[in-house]
N, C-alpha and C positions, 0 to 999 in steps of 0.2 A: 437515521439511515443505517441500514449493514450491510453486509459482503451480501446478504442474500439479495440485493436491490439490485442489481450487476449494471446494469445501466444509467446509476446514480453516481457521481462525485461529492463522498460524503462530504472530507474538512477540507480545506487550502487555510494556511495558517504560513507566517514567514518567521524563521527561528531568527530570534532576536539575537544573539549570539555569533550563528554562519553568517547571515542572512539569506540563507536557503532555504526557497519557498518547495513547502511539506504538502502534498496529498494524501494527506491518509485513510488507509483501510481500515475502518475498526471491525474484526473480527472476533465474534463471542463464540463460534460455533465449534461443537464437538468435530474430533478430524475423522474421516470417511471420504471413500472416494467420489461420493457426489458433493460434500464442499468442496474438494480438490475441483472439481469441475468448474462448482460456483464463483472460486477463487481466481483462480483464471480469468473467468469470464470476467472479472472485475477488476483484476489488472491492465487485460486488454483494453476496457475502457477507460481505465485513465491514461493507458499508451496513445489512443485515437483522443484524446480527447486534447493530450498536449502538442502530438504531432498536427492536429488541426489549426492551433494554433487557439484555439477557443479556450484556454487558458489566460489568455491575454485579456479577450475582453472580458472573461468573469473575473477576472482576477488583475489589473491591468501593473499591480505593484511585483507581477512575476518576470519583466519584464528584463532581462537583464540578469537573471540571476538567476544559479543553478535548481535544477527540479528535482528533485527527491517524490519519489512513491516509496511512503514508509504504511508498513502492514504492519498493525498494533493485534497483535493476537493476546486472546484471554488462557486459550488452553496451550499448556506447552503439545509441541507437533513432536508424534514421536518419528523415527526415521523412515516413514515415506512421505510425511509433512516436511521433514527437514531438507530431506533429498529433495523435495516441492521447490521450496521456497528458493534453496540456491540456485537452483535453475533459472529460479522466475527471474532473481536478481539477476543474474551472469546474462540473461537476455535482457531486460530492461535497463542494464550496464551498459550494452553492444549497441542498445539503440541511440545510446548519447546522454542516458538521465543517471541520475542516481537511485539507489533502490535498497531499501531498511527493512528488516523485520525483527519484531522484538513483541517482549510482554506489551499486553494495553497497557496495567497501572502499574508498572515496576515491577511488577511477579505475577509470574503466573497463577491463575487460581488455584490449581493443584498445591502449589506453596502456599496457599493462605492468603492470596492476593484479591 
């Protein structure tokens, strides 16, 4: 699955640690303003997908515990991706969830990641 599937929930995983169950975006794609589109559109459906409550039954261990939408991006965003993202978070904040962006694998690929 990727950000380009918009209408897909790729991961649900529960951090063993918080125990805050994670939606994640994995994001490989170069930044341009039609992934800004595409990103979007894939946020949005993880917002619909947990305010529906359809979280629960695919997931039924999310139950009780905080939601995180963490976007795992490959390429670092430069600042119309940055200025993206904290939006998307400061909105997906206001709706009640939590909301992550960071490298996929610990660095960006640009750093050798």
């Amino acid at each position: 699955m990727t950000v380009e599937q918009t209408g897909v929930v790729d991961i649900i995983s529960t951090d063993p640690l918080s125990g805050e169950v994670r939606l994640t975006i994995p994001d490989h794609l170069e930044w341009s303003p039609e992934h800004l589109i595409m990103l979007q559109e894939k946020i949005n459906s993880y917002v619909r997908f947990i305010e529906s409550g359809e979280i629960f039954s695919s997931y039924p261990e999310a139950q009780g515990r905080r939601l995180v939408i963490n976007v795992a991006i490959l390429r670092r965003p430069g600042e119309l991706g940055t200025q993206f993202l904290e939006m998307a978070s400061a909105l997906v904040e206001a709706a009640g969830f939590g909301c992550r962006y960071g490298p996929l694998a610990g660095t960006y690929a640009e750093d050798g990641g």
